[in-house]
N, C-alpha and C positions, 0 to 999 in steps of 0.2 A: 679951418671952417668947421662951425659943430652946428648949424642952421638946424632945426627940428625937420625933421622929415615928413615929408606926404606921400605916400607911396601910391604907384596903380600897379597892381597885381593881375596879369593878366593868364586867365586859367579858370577852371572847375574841376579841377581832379587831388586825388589824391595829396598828388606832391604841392601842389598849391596851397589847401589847408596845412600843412607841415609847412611851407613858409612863412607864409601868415601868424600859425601860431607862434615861432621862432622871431620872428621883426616885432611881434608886438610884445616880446619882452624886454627890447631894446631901450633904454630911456630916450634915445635920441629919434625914435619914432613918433611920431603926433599922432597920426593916423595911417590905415590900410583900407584903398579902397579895390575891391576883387571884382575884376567882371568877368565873366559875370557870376561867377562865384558859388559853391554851395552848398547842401542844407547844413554842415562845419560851420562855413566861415562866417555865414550866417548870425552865428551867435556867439563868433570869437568876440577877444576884447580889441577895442580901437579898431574895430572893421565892419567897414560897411561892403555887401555887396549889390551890381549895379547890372541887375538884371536886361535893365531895358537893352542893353550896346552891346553886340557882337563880339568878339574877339578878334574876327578879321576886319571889322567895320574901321580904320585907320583915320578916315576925317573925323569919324564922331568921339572915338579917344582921343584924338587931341586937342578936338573942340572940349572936351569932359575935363582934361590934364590942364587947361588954360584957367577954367570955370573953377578950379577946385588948387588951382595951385602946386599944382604935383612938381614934388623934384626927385623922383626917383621911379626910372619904370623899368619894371621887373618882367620880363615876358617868362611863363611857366613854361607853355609847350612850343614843342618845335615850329608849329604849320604858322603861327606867326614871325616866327626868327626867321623862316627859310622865305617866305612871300616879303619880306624887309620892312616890317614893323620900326625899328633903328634908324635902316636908313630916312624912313618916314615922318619919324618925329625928328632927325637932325635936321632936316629940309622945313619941316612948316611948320614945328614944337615950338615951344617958349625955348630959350637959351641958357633956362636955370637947371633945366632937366636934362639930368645924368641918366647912363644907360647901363642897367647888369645884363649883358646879352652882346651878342655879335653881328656885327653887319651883315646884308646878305651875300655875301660875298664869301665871310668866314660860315656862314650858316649853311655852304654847298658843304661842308665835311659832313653833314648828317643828311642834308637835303638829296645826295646824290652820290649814290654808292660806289659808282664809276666815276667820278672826279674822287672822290675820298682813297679810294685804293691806287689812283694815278698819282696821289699825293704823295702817299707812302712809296710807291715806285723810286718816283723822283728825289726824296730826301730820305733813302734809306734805312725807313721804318719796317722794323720785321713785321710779314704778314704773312696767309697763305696766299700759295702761288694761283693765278686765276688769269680768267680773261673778260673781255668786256664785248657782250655783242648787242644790236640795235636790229640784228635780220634775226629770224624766227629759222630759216633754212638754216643760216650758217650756225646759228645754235644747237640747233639739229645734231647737223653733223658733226660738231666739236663732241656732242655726248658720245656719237656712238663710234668716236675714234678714240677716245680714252678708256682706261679700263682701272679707273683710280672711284673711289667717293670720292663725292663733290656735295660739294653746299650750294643750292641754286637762290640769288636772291633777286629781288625787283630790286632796281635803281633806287625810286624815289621814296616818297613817305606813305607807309601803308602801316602805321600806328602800331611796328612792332609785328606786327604777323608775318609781314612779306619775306621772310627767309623760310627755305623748303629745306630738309635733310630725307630726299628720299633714302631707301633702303638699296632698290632695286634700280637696273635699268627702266624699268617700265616705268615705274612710280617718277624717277628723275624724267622720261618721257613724259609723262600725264603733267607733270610739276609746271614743266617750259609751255606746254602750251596752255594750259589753265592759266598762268603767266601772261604769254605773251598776245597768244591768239581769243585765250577766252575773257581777257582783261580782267580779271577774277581783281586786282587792286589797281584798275582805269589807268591811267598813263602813267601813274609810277613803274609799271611793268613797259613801260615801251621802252628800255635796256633792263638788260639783267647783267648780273657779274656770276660768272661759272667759275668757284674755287675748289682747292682740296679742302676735305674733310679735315680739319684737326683734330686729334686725340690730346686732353690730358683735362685738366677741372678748369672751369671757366671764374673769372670777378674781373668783377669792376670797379672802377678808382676815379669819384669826383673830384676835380682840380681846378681849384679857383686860379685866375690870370688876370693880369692886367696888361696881357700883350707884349711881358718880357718876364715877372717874377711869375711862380708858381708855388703853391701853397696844397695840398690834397687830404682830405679826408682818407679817414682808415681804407683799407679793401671792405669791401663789400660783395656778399656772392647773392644773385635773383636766383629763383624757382621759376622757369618761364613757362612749363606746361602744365596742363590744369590739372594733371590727375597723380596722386599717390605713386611715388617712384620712377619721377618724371614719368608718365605715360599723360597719352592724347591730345590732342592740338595745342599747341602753340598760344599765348595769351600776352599781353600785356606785361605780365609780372603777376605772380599768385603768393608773393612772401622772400622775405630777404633779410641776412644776419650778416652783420659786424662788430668787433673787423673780425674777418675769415681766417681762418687758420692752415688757408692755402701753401701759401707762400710765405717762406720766412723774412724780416726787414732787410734782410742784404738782397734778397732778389727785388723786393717795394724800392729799394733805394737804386736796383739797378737799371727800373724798368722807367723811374725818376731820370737818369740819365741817360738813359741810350733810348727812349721811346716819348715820355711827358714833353721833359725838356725842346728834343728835337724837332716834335712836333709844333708847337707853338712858335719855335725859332724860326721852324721854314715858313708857318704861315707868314708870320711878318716879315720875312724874307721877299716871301712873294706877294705882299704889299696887299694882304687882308689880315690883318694884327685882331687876334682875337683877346675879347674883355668877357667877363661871365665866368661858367664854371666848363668846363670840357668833362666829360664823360665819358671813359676810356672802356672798353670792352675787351679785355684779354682774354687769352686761352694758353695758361701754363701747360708747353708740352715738351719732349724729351729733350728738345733743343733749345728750351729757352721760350720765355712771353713772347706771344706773337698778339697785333693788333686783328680783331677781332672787326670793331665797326669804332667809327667816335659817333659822340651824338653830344647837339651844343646845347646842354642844358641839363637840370636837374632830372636824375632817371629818379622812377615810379614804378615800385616801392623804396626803392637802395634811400629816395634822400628821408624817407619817414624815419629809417631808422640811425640814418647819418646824424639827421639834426636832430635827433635825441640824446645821440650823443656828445654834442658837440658844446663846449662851453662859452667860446667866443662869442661876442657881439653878431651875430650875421648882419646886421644891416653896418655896422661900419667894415666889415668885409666888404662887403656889397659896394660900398662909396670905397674906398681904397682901389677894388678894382678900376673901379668906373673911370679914377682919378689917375691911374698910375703910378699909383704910389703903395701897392700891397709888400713891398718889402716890409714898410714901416708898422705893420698889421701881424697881431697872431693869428693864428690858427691853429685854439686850442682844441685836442678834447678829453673827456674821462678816459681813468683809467677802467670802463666798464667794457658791458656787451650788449647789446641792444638785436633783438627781435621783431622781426611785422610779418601778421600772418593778414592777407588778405582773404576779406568774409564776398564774393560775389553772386549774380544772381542765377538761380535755374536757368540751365539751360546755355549761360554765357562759358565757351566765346562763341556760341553759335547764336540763335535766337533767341531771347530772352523777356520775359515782363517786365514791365516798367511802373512805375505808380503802386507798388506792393506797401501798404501801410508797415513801418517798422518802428519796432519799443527799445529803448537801450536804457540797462539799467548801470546802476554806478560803480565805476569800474574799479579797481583795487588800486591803492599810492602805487608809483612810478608806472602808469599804464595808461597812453592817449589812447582815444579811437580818431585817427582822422578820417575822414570823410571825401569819398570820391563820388560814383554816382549817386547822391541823396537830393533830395529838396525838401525847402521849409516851407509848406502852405499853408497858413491858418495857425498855427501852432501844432500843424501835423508833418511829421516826418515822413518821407516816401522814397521809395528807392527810383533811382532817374537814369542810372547806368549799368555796364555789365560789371565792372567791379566795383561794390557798392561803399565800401570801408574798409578798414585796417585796424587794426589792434597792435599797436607799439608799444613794447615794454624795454625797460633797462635796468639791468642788478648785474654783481659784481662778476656772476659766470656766467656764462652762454646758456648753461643748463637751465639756472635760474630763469635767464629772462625771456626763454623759447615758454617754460612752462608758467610764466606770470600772461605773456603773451597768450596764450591758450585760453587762462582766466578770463583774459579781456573779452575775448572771441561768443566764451559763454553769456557775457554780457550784453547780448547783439540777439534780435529777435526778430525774423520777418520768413515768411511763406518761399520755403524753394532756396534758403541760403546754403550756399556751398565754399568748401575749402576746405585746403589740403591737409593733412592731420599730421604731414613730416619735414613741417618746415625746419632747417640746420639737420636733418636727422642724419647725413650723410657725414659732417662734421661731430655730430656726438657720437658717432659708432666709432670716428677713429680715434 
């Protein structure tokens, strides 16, 4: 089957514009429709975005998906995969539409921190050792009986923030109840998971599935706090380079089989068979990859600079998964290195302005800017989120394409933009 494609793309961030851009170089793409999409994809080619619909709004996507013919829906971010977007359209969808995304059933390995690590328990996926509490008291007391670091996290989806590494006892005190009692991220905090600390360098490894083959892009290492030499809060994602020079192919190949594999095998084991990409969070430490967190979908920034790399078709990946048949499927990509430095606004991840008029001028060959919090009004660009853009480059060495990436960054003009000046810098010193 080569049917031309109608995709809905569901998302306005960063990694959304990166797919977008990627399917519409596909020949078997017709169109991309994004909701609600923005000020990017806005003016990508073959893509319309669809302001008016919600992303959790589920009757009116697929009153939208019927109206327009869609055969391929693509959900970006988690808060729709884990509320059952899949399951929603398999229930009242037309029956021509295929799904890149996971049931909500496979979507608790990101949706829920403590079934995620009861998962690893159970099928003998190395992680740190921890525990799971829902009482604030008995949380309490596990802190002030142990005399180890710990990694304090909320349960549920708090967009990447909700993991605490205090220093101290205190700070680990202040953390749980900020957490728990001061609901600081609302009922994603009502369990938390109390682990050890790991030591050693962290990456992550998108892995496409069809619910039996597996397929993964290079390693990929994030910058996840906002300030110069990792310091100060915790973010989204502020910049990320591939592939990383972490870990050598015999340990990618090993973490392939005693971690990728396993995982996916026990899902469908346990009778939620995951389709989409999985998104693996390691922490190389003295004893070997340990599973960090999954999360069921493309991470932001790691996919900006993944699918710059990447040469295959995404959207017949995309349908191979959907289909069950990604054996039959490459997944190719350069032999390059690809860089993204995220550009965001004043002030974020705390409070920030929004609506800041911004200018981008033309950026240098092999250098996207995609586009995360922006909008298109009028033919006026405006900043609409805390992290506003990205600046993806790709050249033969790492060195190259951190400093083409730089280029792009200079390319970017708006009141209050901030980013880190050391993205990969940890990898070029060694």
């Amino acid at each position: 089957m080569t049917d031309k494609l109608r995709v809905l793309l569901v998302g306005n961030g960063g990694r959304e514009h990166a797919i977008a851009w990627k399917l519409a170089q596909s020949p078997r793409v017709e169109h991309i429709y994004v909701v609600p999409g923005n000020g990017g994809t806005a003016s990508s080619a073959n893509t319309t975005n669809v302001p008016s619909i919600k992303q959790e709004d589920f009757p009116a996507l697929v009153q939208f998906a019927k109206e327009k013919n869609i055969n391929l829906l693509v959900p970006g971010p988690e808060a729709p995969l884990v509320a059952g977007i899949v399951d929603y359209f398999e229930k009242h969808g037309d029956k021509s539409v295929r799904f890149f995304g996971p049931s909500e059933a496979a979507a608790r390995m990101e949706g829920s921190k403590t079934f995620s690590k009861d998962f690893m328990k159970r099928n003998n996926i190395p992680t740190a050792a921890y525990e799971n509490f829902s009482d604030y008291e008995k949380a309490k007391a596990y802190l002030d009986s142990i005399d180890h670091n710990v990694v304090i996290k909320a349960s549920g989806l708090a967009a990447g923030k909700g993991v605490l590494i205090p220093q101290t006892k205190e700070e680990a005190h202040a953390g749980l109840k900020d957490i728990m009692l001061d609901r600081e991220f609302g009922a994603a905090g009502d369990e938390v998971v109390i682990e050890e600390f790991l030591e050693g360098d962290e990456l992550s490894i998108l892995t496409f599935s069809d619910g039996a083959t597996i397929k993964s892009l290079p390693p990929a290492q994030d910058h996840k706090r906002i300030g110069d030499g990792d310091t100060g809060p915790n973010t989204g994602g502020m910049g990320t380079y591939a592939p990383t020079r972490i870990a050598p192919p015999e340990v990618i190949e090993a973490v392939h089989k005693d971690i990728l594999q396993p995982t996916v095998d026990g899902m469908k084991k346990e009778g939620y068979t995951f389709k989409g990409v999985l998104f693996t969070g390691l922490m190389m430490t003295k004893q070997g990859p340990k599973v960090l967190e999954y999360n069921v979908r493309f991470g932001d920034p790691e996919t900006q600079s993944l699918l710059a790399l990447m040469e295959s078709d995404l959207a017949e990946v995309m349908v191979a998964c959907a289909e069950g048949r990604l054996s039959e499927v490459d997944v190719k990509v350069g032999n390059k290195s690809a860089a993204t430095v995220v550009v965001a606004a004043g002030g974020y991840p705390g409070s920030y302005a929004k609506g800041t008029v911004m200018t981008l001028d033309q950026v240098p060959e092999d250098v996207v800017l995609f586009h995360a919090g922006t909008s298109l009004i009028d033919n006026t660009l405006k900043t609409a989120g805390g992290r506003v853009i990205a600046s993806t480059a790709t050249a033969a060495t790492l060195e190259e394409a951190v400093a083409k990436a730089y280029k792009g960054v200079d390319c970017i003009h708006f009141d209050g933009m901030q980013y880190r000046k050391d993205i990969a810098g940890r990898a070029l010193k060694k």
